[in-house]
C-alpha positions as CSV (number, residue, x, y, z in Angstrom):
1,X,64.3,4.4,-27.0
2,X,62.1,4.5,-30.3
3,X,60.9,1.5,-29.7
4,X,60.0,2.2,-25.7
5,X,57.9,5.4,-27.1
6,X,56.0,3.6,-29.5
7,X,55.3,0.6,-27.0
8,X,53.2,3.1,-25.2
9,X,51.5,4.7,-27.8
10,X,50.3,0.9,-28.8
11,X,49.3,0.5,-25.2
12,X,47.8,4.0,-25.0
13,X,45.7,2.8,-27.7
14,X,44.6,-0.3,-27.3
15,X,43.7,1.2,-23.8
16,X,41.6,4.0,-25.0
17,X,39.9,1.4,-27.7
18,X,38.8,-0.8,-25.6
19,X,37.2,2.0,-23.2
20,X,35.3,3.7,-26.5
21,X,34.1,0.1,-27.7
22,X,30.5,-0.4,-25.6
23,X,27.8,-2.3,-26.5
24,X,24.4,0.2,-27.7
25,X,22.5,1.2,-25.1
26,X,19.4,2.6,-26.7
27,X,19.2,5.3,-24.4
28,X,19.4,3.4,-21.8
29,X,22.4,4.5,-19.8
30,X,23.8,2.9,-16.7
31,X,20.7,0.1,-17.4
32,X,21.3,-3.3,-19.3
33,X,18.3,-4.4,-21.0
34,X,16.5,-7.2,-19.6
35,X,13.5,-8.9,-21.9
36,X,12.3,-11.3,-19.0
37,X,12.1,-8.6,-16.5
38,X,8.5,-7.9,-15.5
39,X,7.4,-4.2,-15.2
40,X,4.8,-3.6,-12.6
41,X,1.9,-1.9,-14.6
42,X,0.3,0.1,-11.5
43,X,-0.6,-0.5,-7.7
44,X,-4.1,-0.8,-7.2
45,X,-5.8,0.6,-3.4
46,X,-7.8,-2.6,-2.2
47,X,-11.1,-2.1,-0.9
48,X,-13.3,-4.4,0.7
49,X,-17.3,-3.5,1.9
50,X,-17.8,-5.4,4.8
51,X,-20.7,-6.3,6.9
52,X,-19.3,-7.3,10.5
53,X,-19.9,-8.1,13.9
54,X,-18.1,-6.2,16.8
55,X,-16.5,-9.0,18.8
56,X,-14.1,-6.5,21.5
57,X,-13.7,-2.8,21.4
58,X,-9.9,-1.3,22.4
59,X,-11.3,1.9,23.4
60,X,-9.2,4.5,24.6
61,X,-10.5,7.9,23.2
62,X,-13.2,8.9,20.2
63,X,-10.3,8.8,17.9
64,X,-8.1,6.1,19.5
65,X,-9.8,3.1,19.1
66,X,-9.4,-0.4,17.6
67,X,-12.2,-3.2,16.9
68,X,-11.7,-6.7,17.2
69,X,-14.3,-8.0,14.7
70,X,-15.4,-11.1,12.7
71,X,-16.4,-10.3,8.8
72,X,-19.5,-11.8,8.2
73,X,-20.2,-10.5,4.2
74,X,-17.9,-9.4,1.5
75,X,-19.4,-7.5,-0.7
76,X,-17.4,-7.5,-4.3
77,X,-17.0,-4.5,-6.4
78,X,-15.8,-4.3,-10.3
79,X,-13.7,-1.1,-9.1
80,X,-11.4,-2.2,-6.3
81,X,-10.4,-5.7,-5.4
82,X,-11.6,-7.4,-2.3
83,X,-9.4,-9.0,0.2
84,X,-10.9,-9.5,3.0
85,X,-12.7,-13.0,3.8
86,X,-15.8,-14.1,5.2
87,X,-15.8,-15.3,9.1
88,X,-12.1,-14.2,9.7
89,X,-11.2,-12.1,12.7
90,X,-9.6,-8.9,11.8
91,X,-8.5,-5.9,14.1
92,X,-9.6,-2.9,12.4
93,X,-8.1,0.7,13.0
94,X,-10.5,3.7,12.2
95,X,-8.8,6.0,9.5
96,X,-9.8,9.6,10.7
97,X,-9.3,12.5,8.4
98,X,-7.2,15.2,9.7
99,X,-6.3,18.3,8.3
100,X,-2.3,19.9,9.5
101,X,-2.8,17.2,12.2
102,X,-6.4,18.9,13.5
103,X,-9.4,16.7,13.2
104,X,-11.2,17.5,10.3
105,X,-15.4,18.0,11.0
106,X,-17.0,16.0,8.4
107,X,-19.6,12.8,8.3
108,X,-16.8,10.3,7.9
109,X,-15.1,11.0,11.2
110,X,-18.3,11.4,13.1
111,X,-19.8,7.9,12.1
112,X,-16.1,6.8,13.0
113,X,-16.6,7.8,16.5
114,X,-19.8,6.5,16.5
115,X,-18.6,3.3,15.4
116,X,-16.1,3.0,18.6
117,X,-19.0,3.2,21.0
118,X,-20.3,-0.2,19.8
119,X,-21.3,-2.9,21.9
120,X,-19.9,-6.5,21.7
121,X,-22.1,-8.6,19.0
122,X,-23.3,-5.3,16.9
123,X,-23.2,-5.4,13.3
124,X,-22.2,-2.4,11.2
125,X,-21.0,-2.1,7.0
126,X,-18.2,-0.5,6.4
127,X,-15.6,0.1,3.8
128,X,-12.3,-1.1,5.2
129,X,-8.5,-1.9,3.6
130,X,-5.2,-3.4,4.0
131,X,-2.5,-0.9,4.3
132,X,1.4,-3.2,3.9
133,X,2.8,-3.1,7.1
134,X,0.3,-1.1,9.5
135,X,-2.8,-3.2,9.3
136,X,-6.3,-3.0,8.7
137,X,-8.6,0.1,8.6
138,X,-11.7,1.1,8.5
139,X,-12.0,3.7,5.3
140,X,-15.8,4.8,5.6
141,X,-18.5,3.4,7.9
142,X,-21.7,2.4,5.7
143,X,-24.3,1.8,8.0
144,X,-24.6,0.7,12.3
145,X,-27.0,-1.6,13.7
């Protein structure tokens, strides 16, 4: 019977030891350590100031809108990288400001409506950017022909 008792205990043990012995984390808990994995430094908003030439308006309302519209200059900045390319096509969404889902008055929303009343073939600069997954929009409106 001794020797069923102490059996146990040696399995209890070894049990428990083997639990207790873990590798050092270095505060790292639940994480293993990986010294090829790449951490991503910061995401960068892309930003592209465009000169362009109207091409088909998808007018429904002043603030429902989309232009179909051929990039004819790029203009590059140091601050925000440009993705957009000369002469590609590119459907461009206006990006309205709203405040609590009202409209917001301001300079930036106006010249956005303006810019849906546009004629086939008009040239306007804008600021526009690529949003992953939704498209294309126009940030701020620069100048209309």
């Amino acid at each position: 019977m001794k020797f069923v008792q102490l059996s146990i205990l040696l399995i209890l043990l070894t049990f428990l030891y083997s639990c207790c012995n873990s590798k050092p984390t270095n505060g790292l808990i639940g994480q293993e350590q990986n010294s090829n994995q790449n951490i991503p430094t910061a995401i960068v908003q892309n930003l592209s100031i465009v000169t362009a030439r109207v091409d088909e308006v998808l007018f429904k309302e002043d603030t429902d809108y989309q232009l179909k519209v051929t990039v004819l200059d790029v203009k590059q900045t140091v601050a925000f990288p440009s993705i957009a390319v000369p002469n590609n096509q590119y459907l461009l969404t206006p990006n309205f400001r709203y405040d609590n889902e009202k409209l917001m008055t301001s300079d930036v929303n106006e010249s956005l409506k303006k810019l849906g009343k546009l004629s086939k073939g008009k040239e306007f600069k804008a600021e526009i950017s690529l949003e992953n997954q939704k498209g294309w929009f126009i940030q701020k409106v620069l100048s209309l022909e």
